[in-house]
N, C-alpha and C positions, 0 to 999 in steps of 0.2 A: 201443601209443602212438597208431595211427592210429584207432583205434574210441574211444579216451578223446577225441581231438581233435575227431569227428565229434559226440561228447556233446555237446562243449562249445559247438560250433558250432550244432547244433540246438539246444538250449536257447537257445542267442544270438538267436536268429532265431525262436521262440518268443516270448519275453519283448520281441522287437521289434514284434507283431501288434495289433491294435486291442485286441484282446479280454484283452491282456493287460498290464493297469495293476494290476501289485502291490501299489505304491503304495497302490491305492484299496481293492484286497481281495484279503487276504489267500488266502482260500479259492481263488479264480484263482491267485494262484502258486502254491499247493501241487499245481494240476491241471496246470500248466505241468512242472513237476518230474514228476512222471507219466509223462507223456506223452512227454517224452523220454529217458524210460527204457523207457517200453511204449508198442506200438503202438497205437492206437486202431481197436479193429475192428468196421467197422459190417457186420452179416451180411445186411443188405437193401438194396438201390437198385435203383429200376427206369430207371435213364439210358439201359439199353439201348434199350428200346422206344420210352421218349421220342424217343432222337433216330431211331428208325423213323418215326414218327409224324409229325413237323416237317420231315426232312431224307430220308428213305426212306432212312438208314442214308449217308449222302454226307456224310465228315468235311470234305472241302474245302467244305463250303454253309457252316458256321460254324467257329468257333475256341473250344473245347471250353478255354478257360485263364478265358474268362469267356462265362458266359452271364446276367449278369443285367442284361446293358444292351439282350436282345432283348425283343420286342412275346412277354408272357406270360412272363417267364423263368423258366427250369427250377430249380428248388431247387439241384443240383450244378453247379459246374464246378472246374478245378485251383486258380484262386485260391481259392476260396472253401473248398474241401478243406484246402488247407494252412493258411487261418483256423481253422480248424474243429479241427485238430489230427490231422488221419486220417491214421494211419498202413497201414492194408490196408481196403479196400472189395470184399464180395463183389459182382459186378455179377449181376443176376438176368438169366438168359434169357429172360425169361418169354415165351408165346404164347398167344393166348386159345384159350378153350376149346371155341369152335366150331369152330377146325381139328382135323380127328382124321388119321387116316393118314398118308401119303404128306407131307402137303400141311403135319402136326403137325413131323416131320421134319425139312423142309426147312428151314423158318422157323427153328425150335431152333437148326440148323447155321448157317442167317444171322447170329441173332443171334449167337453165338458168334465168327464170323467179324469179327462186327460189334467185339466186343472184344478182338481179340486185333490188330485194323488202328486201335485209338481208343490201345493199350499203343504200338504202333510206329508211332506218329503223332505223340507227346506220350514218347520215351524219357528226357528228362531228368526226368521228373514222374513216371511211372508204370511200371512192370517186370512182367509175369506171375507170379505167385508158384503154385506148386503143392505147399508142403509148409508145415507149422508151422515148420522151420529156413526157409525162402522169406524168410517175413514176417518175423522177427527180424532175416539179413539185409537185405532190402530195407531196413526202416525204418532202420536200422545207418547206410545207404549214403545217408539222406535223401528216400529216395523212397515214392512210395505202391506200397504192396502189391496187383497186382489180382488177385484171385480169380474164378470163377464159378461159378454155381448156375442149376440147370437149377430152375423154378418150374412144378410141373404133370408127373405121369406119361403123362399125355395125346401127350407130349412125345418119347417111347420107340415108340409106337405099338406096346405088346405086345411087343416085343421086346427078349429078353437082348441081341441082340449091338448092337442099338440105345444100349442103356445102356453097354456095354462102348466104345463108338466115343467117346459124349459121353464119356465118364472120358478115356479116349486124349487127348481136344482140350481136356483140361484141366477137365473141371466136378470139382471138390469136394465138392458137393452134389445132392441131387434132394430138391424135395417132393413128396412123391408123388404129392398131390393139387393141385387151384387149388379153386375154387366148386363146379364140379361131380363129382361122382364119375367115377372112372375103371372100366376093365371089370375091377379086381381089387382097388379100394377104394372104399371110406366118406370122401366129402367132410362135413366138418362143417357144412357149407351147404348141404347137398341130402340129399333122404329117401334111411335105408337102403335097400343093395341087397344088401349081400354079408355082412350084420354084420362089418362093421371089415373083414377082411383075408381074399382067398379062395386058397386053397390058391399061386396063383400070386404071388399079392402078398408071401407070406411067402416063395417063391422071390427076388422082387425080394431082398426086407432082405437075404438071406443073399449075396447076389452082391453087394449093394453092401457090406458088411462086407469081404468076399474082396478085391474091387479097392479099397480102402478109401477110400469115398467118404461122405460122410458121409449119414446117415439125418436128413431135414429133416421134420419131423412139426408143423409152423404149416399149417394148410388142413384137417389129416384130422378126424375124428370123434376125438369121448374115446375112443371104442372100439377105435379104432384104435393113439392113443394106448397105452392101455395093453396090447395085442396085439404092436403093435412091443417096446415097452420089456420086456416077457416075451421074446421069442425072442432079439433082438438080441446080437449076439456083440459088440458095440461099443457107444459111449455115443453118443447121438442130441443132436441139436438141435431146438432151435424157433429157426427163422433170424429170425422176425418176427410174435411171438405176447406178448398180455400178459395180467392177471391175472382168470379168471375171478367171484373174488369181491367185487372192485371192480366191473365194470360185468361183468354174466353175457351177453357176444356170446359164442354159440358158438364162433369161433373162437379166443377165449382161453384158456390152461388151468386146467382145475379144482383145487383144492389136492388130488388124492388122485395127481393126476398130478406135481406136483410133490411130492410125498413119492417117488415112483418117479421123477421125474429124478436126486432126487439119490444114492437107492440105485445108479441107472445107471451115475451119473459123467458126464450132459449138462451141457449148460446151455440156458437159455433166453432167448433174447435180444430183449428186451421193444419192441414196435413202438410207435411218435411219434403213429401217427394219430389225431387228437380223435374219431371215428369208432369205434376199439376202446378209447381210454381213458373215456369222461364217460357214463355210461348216458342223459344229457340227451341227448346226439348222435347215439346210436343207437337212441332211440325218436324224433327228430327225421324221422332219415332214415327208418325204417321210416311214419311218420306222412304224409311225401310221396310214398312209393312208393303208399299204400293212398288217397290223395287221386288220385292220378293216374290208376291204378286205377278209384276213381269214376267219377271225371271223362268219364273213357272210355266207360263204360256210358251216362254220362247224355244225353252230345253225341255217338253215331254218327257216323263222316263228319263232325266238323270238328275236327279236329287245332288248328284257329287257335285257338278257342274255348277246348278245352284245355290249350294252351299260354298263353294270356291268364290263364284263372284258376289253373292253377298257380302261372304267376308271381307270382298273388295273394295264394297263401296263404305261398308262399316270404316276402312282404314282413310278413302277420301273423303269422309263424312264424320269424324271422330266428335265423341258425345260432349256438350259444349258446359263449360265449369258455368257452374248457380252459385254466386256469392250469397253468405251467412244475410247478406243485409237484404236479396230479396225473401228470403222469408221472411224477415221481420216487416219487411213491406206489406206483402197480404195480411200480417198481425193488426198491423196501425191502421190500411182500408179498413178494414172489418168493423175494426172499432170506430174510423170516422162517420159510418153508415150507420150503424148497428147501435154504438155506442160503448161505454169499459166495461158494462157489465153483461156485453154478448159477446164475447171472445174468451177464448180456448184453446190447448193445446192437441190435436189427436195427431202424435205421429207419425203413424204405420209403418211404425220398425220392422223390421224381417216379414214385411211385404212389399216391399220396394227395393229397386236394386239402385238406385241415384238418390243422391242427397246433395245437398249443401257441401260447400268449403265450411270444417271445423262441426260439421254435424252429422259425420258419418255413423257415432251409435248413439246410444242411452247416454253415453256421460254431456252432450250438446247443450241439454237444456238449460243450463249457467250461464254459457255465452250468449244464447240466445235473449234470456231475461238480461243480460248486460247491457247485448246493444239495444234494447228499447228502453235501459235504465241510463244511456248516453244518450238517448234523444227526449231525455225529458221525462219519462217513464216515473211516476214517485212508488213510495213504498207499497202506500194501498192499490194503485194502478196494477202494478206486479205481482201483489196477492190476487188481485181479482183476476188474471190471466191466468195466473197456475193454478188456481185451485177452488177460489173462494167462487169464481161464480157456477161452477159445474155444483158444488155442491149445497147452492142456494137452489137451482133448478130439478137436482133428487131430491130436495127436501120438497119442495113444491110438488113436486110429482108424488111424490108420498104422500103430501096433505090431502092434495086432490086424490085418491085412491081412496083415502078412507072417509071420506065425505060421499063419492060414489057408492061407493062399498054398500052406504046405507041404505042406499035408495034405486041400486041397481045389483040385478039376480046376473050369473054371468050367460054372455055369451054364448046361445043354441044357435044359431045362424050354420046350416050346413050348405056348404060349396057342390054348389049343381051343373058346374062348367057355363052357364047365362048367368050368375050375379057376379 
């Protein structure tokens, strides 16, 4: 009686939002009905670091219920979340990847820290979730789901018990890589080192299987790619990767990898940024790196100069609009390859500076689920995009964990700079 009642009431409150004039379209109500029945789960945001970056991680400097009335506002905050229809939000720990050691550690633990005081800051809006049952309840209870993901192996500094600590304080996640390679994989943004996975790295998978934390493979190499998805005891993620054959960024996936997601049993949860969706954007921006580049060579010692005519060519070169409907496009590949039950949303809000027309923050994901509910999209198809298959594949990732569990001690393998 009590969880029918909370239906009802979430739906009520739903159907009470800007975004949601039935009335006007129909396809909106049908994502409204969705959604309060499944949680909406985005497997990417970078808020943590943003509020690093703006606030040095100090939740009393702003009010995290709205942030879009500050000077530069952040894509997320709770209003805008609950517009938006988010039912669990992975938050990324990310650290960049010129801290390594000690120093990679620390930060990780910050950011971590950083989210579990933003959960018990805001309790009426948001609960710590750590299990696929977590986020069923949570959402149940009208609140957001918050998860974590550790972005970057860099992050572990070599170390099992390192990784074993982050799982302890809640991560769900690790990508293994960011941009640069790590000392036991292949980033898909930087020249091989190790081909794909070195003796120690495929120790990683096997420990994060065991504590059942999920295998995030958005950042690594195809080679990697397919290296993990062969050993793997568990079905892997792409937290925020979209479709290679749409715009070929390396770090998208190729279709031979998504024929092996879904023999896995992953999913892949397709990233927002106009940057990995419009191949226009990503020879844009590679076209301003290799100006800039120039630039440098031609004016030694004046920085001014080259900041002048960059600006220059930035204004005959202006950054080109990604319509709403190619994102939905790498939604629909993924599924043509992969199939409905390996696709996924990971948006990398307040990590990216370009989006879509109409998906500029957290409140997008409506229209989105719209227009794939205008090309045919049914009810069940749109629960298994927003939520229902990420949390078939924690739950399988948790099954497998404790079936390992039984019959595997963890993880002594120590990093000797050769494995």
């Amino acid at each position: 009686m009590r969880l029918s009642l909370i239906f009802s009431l979430c739906l009520s409150a739903l159907l009470s939002l800007p975004f949601a004039r039935a009335d006007v379209d129909p396809h909106i109500a049908l994502v409204q009905e969705v959604l309060a029945a499944t949680p909406l789960i985005d497997g990417h945001n970078d808020a943590p670091w943003a509020i690093r970056d703006r606030w040095s991680n100090k939740l009393g400097a702003f009010d995290f219920h709205d942030t879009a009335s500050i000077d530069k506002p952040m894509h997320t905050d709770l209003k805008r979340l609950k517009q938006g229809g988010v039912g669990a939000q992975f938050w990324s720990v990310w650290v960049p990847t010129d801290l390594d050691g000690g120093d990679a550690v620390t930060t990780v633990i910050e950011q971590i820290d950083l989210v579990h005081r933003l959960v018990d800051r805001y309790p009426d809006e948001l609960e710590l979730a750590l299990t696929a049952a977590d986020i069923r309840r949570i959402h149940a209870e009208g609140k957001i789901a918050s998860l974590i993901g550790v972005e970057g192996g860099h992050s572990i500094d070599n170390s099992m018990a390192v990784l074993r600590a982050l799982y302890t304080l809640g991560a769900r996640y690790m990508t293994l890589t960011h941009w640069q390679n790590v000392d036991w994989c292949d980033a898909a943004t930087d020249a091989p080192e190790h081909n794909g996975l070195s003796v120690f790295g495929e120790a990683i998978v096997g420990e994060m299987n065991r504590l059942g934390m999920m295998v995030d493979l958005s950042h690594v190499s195809a080679e990697v790619m397919r290296q993990v998805l062969e050993l793997t005891a568990a079905p892997v993620i792409f937290s925020h990767s979209s479709a290679f054959a749409i715009n070929p960024h390396p770090r998208n996936v190729p279709d031979g990898i998504l024929r092996q997601v879904a023999e896995n049993g992953g999913v892949v949860m397709v990233n927002f940024g106009s940057y990995f969706l419009a191949q226009s954007h990503t020879e844009r921006w590679a076209g301003l790196k290799a100006e800039r580049e120039r630039l440098k060579s031609l004016h030694p010692g004046d920085p001014d100069r080259v900041k002048r005519e960059v600006d220059e060519w930035m204004v005959a070169h202006p950054i080109p609009t990604v319509a709403l409907s190619v994102l939905a496009d790498h939604v629909e590949y993924i599924r043509s390859k992969a199939g409905i039950d390996h696709v996924g949303l990971g948006s990398d809000y307040d990590g990216i500076s370009a989006l879509p027309e109409d998906m500029g923050d957290v409140t997008g994901y409506p229209r989105l689920l719209a227009e794939l509910a205008r090309r045919g999209w049914s009810r069940d198809d749109l629960a298994k995009v927003a939520g229902e298959n990420l949390l078939r594949v924690m739950a399988d990732v948790e099954k497998a964990s404790v079936k390992l569990q039984k019959t595997e001690q963890p993880e002594e393998l120590w990093f000797k700079g050769d494995n």
